[in-house]
N, C-alpha and C positions, 0 to 999 in steps of 0.2 A: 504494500500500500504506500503512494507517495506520501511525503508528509512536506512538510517547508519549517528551517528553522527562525525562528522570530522570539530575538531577544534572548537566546541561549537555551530556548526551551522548543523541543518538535510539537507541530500541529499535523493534524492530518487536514487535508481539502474535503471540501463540500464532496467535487465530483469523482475523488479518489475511494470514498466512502460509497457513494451512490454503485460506482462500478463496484467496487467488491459488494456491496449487495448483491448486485444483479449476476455475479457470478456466485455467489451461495442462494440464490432460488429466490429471489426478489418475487413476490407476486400481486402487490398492490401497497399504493400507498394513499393515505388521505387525512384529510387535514380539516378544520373546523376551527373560527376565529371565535376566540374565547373574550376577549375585551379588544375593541376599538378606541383608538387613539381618540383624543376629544379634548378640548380647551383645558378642560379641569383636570384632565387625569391622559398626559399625551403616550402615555405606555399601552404599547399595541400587545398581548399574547395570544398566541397560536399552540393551538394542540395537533400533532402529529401521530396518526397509528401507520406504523410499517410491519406488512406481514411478510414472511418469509417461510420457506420450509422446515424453518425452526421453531417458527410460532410467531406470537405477535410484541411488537416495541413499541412503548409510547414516550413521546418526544412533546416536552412545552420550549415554544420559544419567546423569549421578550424584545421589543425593540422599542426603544424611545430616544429623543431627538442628545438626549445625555449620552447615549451609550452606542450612536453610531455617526458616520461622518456627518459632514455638513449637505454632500449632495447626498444621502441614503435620507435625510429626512422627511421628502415627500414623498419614501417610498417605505414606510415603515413595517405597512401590512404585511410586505412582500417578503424584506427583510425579516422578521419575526416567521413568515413561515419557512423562511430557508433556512433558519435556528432550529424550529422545532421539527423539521423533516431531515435535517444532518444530525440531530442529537438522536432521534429513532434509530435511524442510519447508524448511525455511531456504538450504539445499546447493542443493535442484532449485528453488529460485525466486529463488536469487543474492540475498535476504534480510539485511538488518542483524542483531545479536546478537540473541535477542531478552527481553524482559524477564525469561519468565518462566524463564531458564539463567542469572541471577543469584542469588547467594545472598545472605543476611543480613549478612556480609562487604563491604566496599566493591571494587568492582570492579579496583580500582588499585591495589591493596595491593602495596607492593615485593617479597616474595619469598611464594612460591607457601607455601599450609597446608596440612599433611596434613591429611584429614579423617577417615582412619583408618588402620586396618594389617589387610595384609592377608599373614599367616605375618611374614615379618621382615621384608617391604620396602612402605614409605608408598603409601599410593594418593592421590596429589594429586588437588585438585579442578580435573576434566576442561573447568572453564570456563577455572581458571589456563592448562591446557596448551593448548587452543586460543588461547590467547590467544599464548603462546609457538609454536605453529606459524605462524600468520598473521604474526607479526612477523620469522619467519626461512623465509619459505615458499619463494623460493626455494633455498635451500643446504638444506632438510627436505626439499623436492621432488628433488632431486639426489643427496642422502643414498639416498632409497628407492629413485630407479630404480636406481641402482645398485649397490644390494641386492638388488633384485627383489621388492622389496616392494610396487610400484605398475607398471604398466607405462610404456613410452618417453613418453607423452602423458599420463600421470596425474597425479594431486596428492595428495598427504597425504590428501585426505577419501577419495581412490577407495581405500582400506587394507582388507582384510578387517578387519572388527571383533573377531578376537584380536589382530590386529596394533595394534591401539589400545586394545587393554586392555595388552596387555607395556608399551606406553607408559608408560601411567598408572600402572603399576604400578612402573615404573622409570624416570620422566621424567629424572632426572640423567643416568644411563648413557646414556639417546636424544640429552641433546642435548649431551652432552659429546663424545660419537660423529660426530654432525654438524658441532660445530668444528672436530673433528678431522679429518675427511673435507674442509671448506672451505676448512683451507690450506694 
């Protein structure tokens, strides 16, 4: 799988990911816009199901005029679903980050940015909080099963995608909950 190095760290491409898909048994993808950008709340997500002959991956992507260039911001719908259709992508082909679920923003920034509001509580950028599940995957993974929010063998990503939007919407209360729960 190609990747590209940026900033000392490898990403994999959108279309580098779409092909190995379609070379492990690609068989539909599709996609449903979860929140439209709008004066008061300009953060766009997108929810992505990609099925494959392994089963099925679901992918949310964010895009708001913070966390992509200056010309991608009259296109943020689009951008937001080419995050959430590369992160599916990404899930069903065990994929590095990939570049294009970076935003404008440096990847490593110490504490996560809202990138809007959505009623009274921050909707973090869904690349900060993956980043924050991957790095506590098991104690988030133990968190949800027993919750019942994934099943006995699941992970974090197998979530229905309301259950990862309540995340995003309230990333403190999630992972304040799973400290809590870990000791």
């Amino acid at each position: 799988m190609k990747t590209i190095n940026l900033k000392g760290k490898q990403y994999a491409t959108f279309n580098s990911v779409l092909d190995e898909a379609h070379k492990q048994g690609l068989e539909c993808i599709a996609t449903s816009l979860l929140q439209a950008p709008t004066k008061e709340s300009p953060v766009c997500i997108v929810q992505a199901k990609v099925k494959t002959s392994k089963g099925e991956y679901n992918g949310i992507g964010d895009a708001a005029p913070s966390n992509v260039g200056k010309m991608i911001v009259p296109h943020l719908i689009r951008m937001a679903e080419t995050r959430a259709i590369g992160r599916a992508l990404r899930f069903a082909t065990n994929a590095p980050t990939l570049a294009e679920e970076l935003g404008d923003e440096p990847a490593t920034a110490k504490e996560p940015q809202p990138v809007a509001t959505n009623g009274s509580a921050p909707v973090e950028s869904l690349n900060r909080i993956e980043q924050h599940m991957e790095e506590n995957e098991q104690a988030v993974n133990r968190f949800m099963r027993n919750k019942g929010l994934i099943g006995a063998d699941g992970t974090w990503r197998d979530a229905e995608p309301d259950t990862h939007v309540k995340i995003g919407q309230e990333p403190k209360r999630f992972f304040d909950a799973v400290q809590q729960f870990a000791k």
